[in-house]
C-alpha positions as CSV (number, residue, x, y, z in Angstrom):
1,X,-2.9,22.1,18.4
2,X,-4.1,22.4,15.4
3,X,-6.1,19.3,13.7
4,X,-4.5,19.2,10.2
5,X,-1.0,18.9,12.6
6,X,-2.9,16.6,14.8
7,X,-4.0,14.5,12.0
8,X,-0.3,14.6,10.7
9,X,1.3,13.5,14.7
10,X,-1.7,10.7,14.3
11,X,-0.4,9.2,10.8
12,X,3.1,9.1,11.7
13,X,2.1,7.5,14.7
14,X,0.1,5.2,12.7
15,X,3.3,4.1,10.5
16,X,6.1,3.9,13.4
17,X,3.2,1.5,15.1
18,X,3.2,-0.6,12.1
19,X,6.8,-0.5,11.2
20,X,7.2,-1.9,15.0
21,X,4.8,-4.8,14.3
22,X,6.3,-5.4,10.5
23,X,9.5,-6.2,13.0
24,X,7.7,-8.5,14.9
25,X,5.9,-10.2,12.3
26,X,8.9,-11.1,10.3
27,X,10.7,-12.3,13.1
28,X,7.4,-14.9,13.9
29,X,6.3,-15.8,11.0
30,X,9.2,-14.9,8.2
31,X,6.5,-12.6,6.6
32,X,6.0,-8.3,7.0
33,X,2.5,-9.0,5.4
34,X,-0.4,-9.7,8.5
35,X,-2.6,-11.2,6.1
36,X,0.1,-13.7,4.9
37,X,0.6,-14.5,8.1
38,X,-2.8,-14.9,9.5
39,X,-4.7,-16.3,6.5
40,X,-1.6,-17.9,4.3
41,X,-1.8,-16.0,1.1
42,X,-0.2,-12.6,-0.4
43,X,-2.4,-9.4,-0.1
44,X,-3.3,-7.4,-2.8
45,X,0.2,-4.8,-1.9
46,X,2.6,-8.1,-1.4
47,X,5.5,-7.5,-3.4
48,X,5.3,-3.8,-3.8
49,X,8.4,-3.5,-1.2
50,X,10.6,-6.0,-3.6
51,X,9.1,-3.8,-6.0
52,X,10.6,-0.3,-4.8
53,X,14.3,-1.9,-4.6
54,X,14.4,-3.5,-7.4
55,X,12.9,-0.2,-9.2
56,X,15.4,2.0,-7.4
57,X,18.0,-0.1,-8.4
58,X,17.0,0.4,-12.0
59,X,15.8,-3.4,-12.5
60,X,12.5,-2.4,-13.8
61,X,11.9,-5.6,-15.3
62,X,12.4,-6.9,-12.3
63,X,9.9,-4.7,-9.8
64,X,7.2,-5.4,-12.5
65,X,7.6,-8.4,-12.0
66,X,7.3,-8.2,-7.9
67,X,4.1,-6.1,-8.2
68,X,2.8,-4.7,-11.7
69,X,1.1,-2.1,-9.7
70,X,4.1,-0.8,-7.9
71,X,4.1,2.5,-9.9
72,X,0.5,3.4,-8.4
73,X,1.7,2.9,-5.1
74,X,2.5,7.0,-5.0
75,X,-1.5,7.9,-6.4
76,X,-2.7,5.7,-3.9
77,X,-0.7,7.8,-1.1
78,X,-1.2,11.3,-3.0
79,X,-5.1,10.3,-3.0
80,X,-5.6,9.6,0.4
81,X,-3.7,12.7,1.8
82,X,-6.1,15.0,-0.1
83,X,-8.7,13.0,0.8
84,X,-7.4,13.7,4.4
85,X,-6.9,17.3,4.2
86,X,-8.7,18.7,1.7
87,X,-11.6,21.2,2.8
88,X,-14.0,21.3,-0.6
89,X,-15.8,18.8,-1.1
90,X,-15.2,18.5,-5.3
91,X,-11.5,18.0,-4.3
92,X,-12.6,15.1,-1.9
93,X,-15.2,13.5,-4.5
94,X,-12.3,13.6,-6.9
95,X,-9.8,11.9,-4.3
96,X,-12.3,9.4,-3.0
97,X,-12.9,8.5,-6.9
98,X,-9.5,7.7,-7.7
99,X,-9.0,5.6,-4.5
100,X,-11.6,3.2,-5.2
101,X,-10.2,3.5,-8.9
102,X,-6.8,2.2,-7.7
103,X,-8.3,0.2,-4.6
104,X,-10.3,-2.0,-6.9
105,X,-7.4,-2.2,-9.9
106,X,-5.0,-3.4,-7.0
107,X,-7.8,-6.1,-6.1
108,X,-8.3,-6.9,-9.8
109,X,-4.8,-8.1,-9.4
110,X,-4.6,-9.9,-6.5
111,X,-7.2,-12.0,-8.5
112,X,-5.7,-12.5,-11.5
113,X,-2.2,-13.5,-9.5
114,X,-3.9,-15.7,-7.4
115,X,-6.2,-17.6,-9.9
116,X,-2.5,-18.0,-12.0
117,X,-0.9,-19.9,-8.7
118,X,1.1,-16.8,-6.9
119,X,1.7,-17.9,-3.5
């Protein structure tokens, strides 16, 4: 098999495995979020999903609300696939770059909605 199909078998695995314990989490601890759950405050992402349907309902105010990052949710994704596949290593500098962009505005955040009392 090839390894750029091997590497795509190994991420859907990756999200059917975590959709499977999303399942189980909710159903313990009334949270999808592991690090709700094990530490007792939102993660950096928490909201994003409340985000997406309220944004694809057309409630825009709404998913801004929920997580103000939500539109940066798809750079994030785009990033780290051509980080994953991409073969130069401009491309990948590039890539890497705009994940810890994104990484450390998502963090940035978490900080501010956590200093103002978001639980």
């Amino acid at each position: 098999m090839k390894p750029a199909v091997k590497k795509l078998f190994t991420a859907v695995g990756i999200v059917v495995v975590i959709g499977i314990g999303a399942f189980f989490l909710s159903r313990l601890f009334g949270t999808v979020c592991p690090f709700k759950a094990a530490i007792g405050i939102p993660c950096p992402g928490c909201g994003m999903t409340r985000a997406y349907i309220a944004a694809l309902r057309g409630y825009f105010k709404s998913a801004f609300y929920w997580h103000p990052l939500f539109p940066l949710a798809p750079v994030l994704t785009g990033a780290l696939a051509v980080y994953t596949f991409a073969k130069k290593p401009h491309t990948r500098k590039i890539a890497e770059i705009i994940l810890i962009a994104v990484a450390v505005l998502f963090v940035a955040v978490w900080v501010f909605r956590l200093a103002n009392g978001w639980r």
